[in-house]
VOGUKE-220268 format. One record per residue (C-alpha): x, y, z; residue number from 1. Coordinates in Angstrom, 3 decimals. Layout:
<pts>
        u        v        w base
        X        Y        Z  NUM
...
</pts>
This chain:
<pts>
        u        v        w base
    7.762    9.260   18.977    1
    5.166    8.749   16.282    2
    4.023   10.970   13.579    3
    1.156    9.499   11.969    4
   -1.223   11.709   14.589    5
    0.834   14.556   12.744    6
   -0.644   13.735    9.378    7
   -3.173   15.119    7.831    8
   -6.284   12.615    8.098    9
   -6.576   11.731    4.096   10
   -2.628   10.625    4.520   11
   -2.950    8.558    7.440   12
   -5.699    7.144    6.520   13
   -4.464    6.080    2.642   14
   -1.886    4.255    4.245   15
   -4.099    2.465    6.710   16
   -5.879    1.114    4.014   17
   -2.712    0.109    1.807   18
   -1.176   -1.715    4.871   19
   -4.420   -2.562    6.991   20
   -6.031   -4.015    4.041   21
   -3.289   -5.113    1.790   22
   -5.104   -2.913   -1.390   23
   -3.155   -1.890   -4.178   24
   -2.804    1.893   -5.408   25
   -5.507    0.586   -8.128   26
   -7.946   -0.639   -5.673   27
   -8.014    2.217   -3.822   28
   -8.636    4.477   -6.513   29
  -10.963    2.295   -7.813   30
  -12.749    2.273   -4.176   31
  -12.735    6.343   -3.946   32
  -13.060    6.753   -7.702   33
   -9.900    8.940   -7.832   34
   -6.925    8.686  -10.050   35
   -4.553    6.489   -9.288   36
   -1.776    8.592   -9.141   37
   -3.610   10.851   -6.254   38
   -3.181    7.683   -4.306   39
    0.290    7.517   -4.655   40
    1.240   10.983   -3.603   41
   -0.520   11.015   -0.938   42
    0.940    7.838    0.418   43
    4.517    8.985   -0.818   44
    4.104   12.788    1.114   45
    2.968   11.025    3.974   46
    6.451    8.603    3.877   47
    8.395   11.815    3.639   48
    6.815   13.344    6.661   49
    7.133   10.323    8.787   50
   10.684   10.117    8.140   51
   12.126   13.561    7.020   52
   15.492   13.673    8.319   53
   16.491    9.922    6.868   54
   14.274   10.835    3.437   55
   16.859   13.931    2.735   56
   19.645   11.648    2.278   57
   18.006    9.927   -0.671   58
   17.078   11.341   -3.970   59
   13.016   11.287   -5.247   60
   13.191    7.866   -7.472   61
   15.185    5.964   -4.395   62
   12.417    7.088   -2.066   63
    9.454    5.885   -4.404   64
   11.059    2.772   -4.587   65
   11.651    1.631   -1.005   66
    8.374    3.412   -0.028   67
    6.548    1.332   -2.718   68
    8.354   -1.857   -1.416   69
    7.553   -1.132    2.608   70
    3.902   -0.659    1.141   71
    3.322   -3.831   -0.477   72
    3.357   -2.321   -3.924   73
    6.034   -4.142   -5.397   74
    4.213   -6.925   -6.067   75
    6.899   -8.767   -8.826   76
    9.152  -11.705   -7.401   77
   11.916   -9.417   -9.673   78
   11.175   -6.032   -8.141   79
   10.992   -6.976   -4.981   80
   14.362   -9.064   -4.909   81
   15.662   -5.929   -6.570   82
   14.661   -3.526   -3.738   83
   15.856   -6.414   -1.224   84
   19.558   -6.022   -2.869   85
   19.492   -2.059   -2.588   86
   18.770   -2.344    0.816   87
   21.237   -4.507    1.499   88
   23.860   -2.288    0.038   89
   22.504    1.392    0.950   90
   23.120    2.198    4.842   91
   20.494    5.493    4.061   92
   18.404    3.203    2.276   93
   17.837    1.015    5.042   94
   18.310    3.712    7.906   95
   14.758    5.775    5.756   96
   13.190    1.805    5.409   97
   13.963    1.083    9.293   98
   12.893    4.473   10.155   99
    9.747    4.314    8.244  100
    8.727    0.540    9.489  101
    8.790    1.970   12.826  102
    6.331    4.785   11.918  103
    3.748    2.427   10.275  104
    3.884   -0.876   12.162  105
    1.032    0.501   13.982  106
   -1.285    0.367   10.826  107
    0.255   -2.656    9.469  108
   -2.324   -5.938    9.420  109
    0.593   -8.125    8.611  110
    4.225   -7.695    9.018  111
    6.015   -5.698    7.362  112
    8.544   -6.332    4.129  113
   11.487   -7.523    5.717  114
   15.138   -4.706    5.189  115
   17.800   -6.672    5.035  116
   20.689   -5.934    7.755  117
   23.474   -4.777    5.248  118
   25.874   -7.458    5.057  119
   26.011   -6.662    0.871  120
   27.957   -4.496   -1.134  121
   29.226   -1.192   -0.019  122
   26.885    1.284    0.309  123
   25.307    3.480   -2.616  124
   25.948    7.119   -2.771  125
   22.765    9.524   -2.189  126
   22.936   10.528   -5.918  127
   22.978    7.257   -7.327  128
   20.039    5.681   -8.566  129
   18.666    2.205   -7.698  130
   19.543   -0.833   -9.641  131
   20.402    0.567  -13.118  132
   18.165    3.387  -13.684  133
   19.505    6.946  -13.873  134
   18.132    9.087  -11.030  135
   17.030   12.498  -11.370  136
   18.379   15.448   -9.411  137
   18.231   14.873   -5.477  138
   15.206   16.740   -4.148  139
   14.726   17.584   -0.414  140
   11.575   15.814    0.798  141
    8.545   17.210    0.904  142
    7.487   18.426    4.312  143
    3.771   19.337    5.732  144
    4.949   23.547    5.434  145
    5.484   22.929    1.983  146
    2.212   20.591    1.107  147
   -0.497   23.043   -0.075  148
   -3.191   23.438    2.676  149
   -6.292   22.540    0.188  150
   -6.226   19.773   -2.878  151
   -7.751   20.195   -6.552  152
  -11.268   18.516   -5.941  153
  -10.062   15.540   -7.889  154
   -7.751   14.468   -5.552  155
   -9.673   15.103   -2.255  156
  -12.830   13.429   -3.955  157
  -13.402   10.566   -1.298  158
  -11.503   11.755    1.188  159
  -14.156   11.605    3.774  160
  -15.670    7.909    2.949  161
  -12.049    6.994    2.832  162
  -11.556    8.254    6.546  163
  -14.801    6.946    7.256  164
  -13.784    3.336    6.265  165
  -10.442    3.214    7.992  166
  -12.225    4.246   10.879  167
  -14.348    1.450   11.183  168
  -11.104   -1.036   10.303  169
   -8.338    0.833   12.561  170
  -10.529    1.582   15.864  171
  -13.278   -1.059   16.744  172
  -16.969   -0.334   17.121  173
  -17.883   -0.823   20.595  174
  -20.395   -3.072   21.122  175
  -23.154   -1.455   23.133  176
  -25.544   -3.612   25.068  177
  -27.961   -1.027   24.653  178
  -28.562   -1.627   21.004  179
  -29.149   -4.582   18.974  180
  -29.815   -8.198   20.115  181
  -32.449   -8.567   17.156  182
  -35.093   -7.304   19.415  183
  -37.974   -5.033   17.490  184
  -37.824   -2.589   20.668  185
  -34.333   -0.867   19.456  186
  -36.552    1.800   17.628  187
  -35.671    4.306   15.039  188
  -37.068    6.762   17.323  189
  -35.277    6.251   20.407  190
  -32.141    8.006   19.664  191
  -30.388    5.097   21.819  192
  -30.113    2.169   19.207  193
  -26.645    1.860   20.175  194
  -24.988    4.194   18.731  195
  -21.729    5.941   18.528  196
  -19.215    8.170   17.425  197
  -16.059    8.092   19.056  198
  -13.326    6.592   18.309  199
  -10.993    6.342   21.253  200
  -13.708    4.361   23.094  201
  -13.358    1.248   20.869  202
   -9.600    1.456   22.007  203
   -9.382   -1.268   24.394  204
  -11.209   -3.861   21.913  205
   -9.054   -2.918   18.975  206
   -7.547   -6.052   18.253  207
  -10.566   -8.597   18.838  208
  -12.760   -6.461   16.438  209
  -12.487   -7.549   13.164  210
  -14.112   -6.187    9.663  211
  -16.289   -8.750    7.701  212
  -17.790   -6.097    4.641  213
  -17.939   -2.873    3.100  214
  -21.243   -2.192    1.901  215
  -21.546    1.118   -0.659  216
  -24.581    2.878   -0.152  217
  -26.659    4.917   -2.988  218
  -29.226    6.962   -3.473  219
  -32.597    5.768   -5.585  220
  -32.517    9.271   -7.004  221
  -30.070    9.341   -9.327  222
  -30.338   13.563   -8.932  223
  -28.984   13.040   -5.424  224
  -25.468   13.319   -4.609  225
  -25.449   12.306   -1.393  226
  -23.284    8.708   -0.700  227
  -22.072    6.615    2.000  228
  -20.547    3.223    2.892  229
  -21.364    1.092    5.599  230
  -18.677   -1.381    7.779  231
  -20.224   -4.889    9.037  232
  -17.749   -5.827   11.863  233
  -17.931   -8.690   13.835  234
  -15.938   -9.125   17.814  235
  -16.705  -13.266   18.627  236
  -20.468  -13.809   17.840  237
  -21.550  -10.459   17.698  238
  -22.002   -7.901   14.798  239
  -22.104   -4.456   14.259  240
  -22.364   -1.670   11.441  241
  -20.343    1.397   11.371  242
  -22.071    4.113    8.832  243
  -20.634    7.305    7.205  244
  -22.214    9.278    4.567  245
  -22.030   13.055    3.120  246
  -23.675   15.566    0.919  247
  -26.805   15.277    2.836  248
  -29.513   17.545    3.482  249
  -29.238   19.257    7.019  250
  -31.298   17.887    9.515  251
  -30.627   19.418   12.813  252
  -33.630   22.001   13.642  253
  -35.322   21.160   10.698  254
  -37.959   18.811   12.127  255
  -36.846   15.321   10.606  256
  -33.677   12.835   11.501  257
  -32.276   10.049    9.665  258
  -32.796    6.302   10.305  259
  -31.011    3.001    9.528  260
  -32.961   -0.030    8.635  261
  -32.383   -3.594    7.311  262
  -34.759   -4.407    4.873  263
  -36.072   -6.865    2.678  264
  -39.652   -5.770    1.872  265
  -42.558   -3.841    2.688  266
  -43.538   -6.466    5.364  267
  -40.427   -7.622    6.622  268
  -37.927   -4.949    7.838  269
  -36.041   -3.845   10.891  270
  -34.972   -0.385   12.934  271
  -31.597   -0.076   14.276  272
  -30.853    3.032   14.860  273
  -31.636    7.000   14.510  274
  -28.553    8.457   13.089  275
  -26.382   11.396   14.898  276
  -27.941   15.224   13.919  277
  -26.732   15.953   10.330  278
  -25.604   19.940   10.283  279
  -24.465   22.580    7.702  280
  -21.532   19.990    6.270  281
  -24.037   17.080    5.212  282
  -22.266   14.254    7.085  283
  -22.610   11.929    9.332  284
  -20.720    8.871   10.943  285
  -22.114    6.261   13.964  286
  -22.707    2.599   14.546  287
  -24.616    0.568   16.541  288
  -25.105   -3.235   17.775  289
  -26.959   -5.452   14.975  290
  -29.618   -7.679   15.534  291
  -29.095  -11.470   16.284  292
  -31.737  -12.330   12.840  293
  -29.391   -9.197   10.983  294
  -28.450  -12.053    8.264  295
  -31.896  -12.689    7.072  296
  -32.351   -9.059    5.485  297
  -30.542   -8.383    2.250  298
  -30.854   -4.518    1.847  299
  -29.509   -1.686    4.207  300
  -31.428    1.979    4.061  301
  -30.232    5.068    5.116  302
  -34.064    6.623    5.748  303
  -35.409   10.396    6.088  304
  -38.196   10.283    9.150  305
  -40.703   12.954   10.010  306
  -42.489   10.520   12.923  307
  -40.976   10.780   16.227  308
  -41.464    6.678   16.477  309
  -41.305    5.296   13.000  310
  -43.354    2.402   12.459  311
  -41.970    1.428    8.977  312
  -39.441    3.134    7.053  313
  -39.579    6.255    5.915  314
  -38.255    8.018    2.493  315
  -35.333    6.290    1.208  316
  -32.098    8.753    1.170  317
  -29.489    5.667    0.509  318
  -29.666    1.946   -0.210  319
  -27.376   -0.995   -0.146  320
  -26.983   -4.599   -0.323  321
  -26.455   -5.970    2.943  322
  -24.862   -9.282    4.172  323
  -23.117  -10.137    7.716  324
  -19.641  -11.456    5.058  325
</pts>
C-alpha cells in the first residue's frame, strides 16, 4: 500500500516537485526562498517514512546516498556510477531503493534511476559505508512519532505556495465550460468564472493536463506581505490558471472579494474570475478556464473589489507577468 497520503503535505509535496519537475535541492530553495538544506531533510524524512522497515537496515550516510540517487540529485557521471556499483553489491541497499521506487513512481514525471539487480560483489554489511567513506554510527530512521509536530519558521517558510504549486502540476485543473472561452461575459462579479478548488475532481484528466508556467505574483506595496504564484496549464488547445496566495486580508463578511484579471492597460483588460472567500488564515487557492485572446495580455492581477459587478479592476493586491509558455 502507499504512504505518500501518510505524509505530511510539505513532504509529499517537496518530492513531487524534485521528481515531477526534475528541480534540484538548489532550485527549490531558490523557488521557496528557504535554505537549501531544509529541502533536503524534508525530502530525506519523507524517504525514511516511506520505507521504514528496509531504511533500519542501513546506516544515515548509506540512506542519503541512495535517496539522493533515486531523486535525481546525483547529477555527476562519477557519483552516479558509484551509487550504481553499491547497489549492485548491497541486497539492503537495493531492497530500501526497490522499496522506495515503488512508493514514489506515482510522482515521478520520468522514470526512475534504474537499481541494478545484484549480480556484483557480495553484499555490504549495514555498518559499512558506501564506496570508501567512513560511515558514522547506524541510526534508526526517523519516523513521523519522532518528527516534531511544528518547524522553525525558516524551514516551513513556503510551505503553502509550495503545496500550492504541486497542486496545480500533480492533479489537473478541470476545465469548466462555464468559465473562459475569451468571452467579456465571465465577470468578476459572477462568482461562476469557472472556478475551483478541489482536487480529486481533476482526477480523471490527470495525465492529459500538462503545466506550461509558473507565474510569481507580488504586491505593488512593498509594506504588504501578502504573495502568491499562479500555474498556466494547458489540456489540447485549451488553457487554464490555477492561483494560490496567503497573508491576505480577510474578506469573508467584510463587504469586498477578490478578483483575477489579465491586464495590459487601463483600456485593455479582462475578468476571469472572483476568487473563493478569503477567512481568518489569509489564503486562498482556485482556477478557472482562460480566455481564447488570454495570450494578448502580459500582466496577471490579483484585485480587491468593493462593486458587486466590477467594470474595471479594482485595487491591486498582487501583480505578475503573464504569458500562456
Amino acid at each position: 500500500m502507499s504512504r505518500l497520503d501518510d505524509l505530511p503535505p510539505d513532504q509529499r509535496a517537496t518530492l513531487s516537485l524534485l521528481l515531477r519537475r526534475g528541480k534540484s535541492y538548489a532550485e527549490v530553495a531558490g523557488m521557496l526562498d528557504i535554505d537549501e538544506r531544509a529541502v533536503h531533510d524534508r525530502a530525506h524524512a519523507a524517504l525514511a517514512v516511506l520505507a521504514a522497515r528496509q531504511a533500519r537496515e542501513l546506516t544515515a550516510a548509506q540512506r542519503e546516498e541512495v535517496g539522493d540517487y533515486l531523486l535525481g540529485q546525483r547529477t555527476g557521471v562519477a557519483e552516479r556510477l558509484a551509487t550504481r556499483t553499491y547497489l549492485d553489491g548491497s541486497p539492503h541497499a537495493r531492497a530500501w531503493a526497490t522499496a522506495l521506487a515503488a512508493q514514489l513512481e506515482p510522482l515521478a514525471g520520468a522514470p526512475l534511476p534504474e537499481i541494478p539487480g545484484g549480480a556484483g560483489p557480495p553484499a555490504m554489511p549495514a555498518t559499512a559505508a558506501p564506496a570508501t567513506a567512513a560511515a558514522p554510527p547506524a541510526a534508526p530512521a526517523p519516523s513521523r512519532r519522532a518528527q516534531p509536530r511544528s518547524a522553525s519558521p525558516a524551514r516551513m517558510r513556503g510551505a503553502l505556495l509550495l503545496a500550492a504549486i504541486v497542486a496545480a502540476i500533480v492533479v489537473a485543473i478541470v476545465l469548466l465550460t462555464g468559465g473562459g472561452g475569451g468571452s467579456s461575459s465571465n465577470s468578476a462579479g459572477s462568482g461562476a468564472g469557472g472556478e475551483t478548488t478541489s482536487s480529486s475532481a481533476g482526477n480523471t484528466q490527470k495525465s492529459q493536463a500538462k503545466e506550461d508556467k509558473r507565474i510569481t505574483l507580488t504586491p505593488p506595496d512593498a509594506s504588504s506581505k501578502a504573495v502568491g504564484v499562479a500555474e498556466v496549464l494547458s489540456e489540447g488547445s485549451q488553457y487554464a490558471f490555477y492561483l494560490a496566495a496567503q497573508h491576505l486580508a480577510p474578506s469573508k463578511g467584510r463587504g469586498f472579494f477578490y478578483a483575477v484579471w489579465l491586464y495590459n492597460s487601463p483600456s485593455s483588460y479582462e475578468a476571469l474570475s472572483r476568487a473563493p472567500d478569503v477567512g481568518s488564515s489569509g489564503n486562498v487557492q482556485g482556477g478557472a478556464l482562460l480566455p481564447k485572446d488570454a495570450g494578448k495580455y502580459h500582466t496577471m492581477l490579483l484585485t480587491r473589489e468593493t462593486d458587486p459587478k466590477p467594470g474595471k479592476p479594482g485595487a491591486i493586491v498582487l501583480r505578475g507577468a503573464f504569458a500562456l509558455r
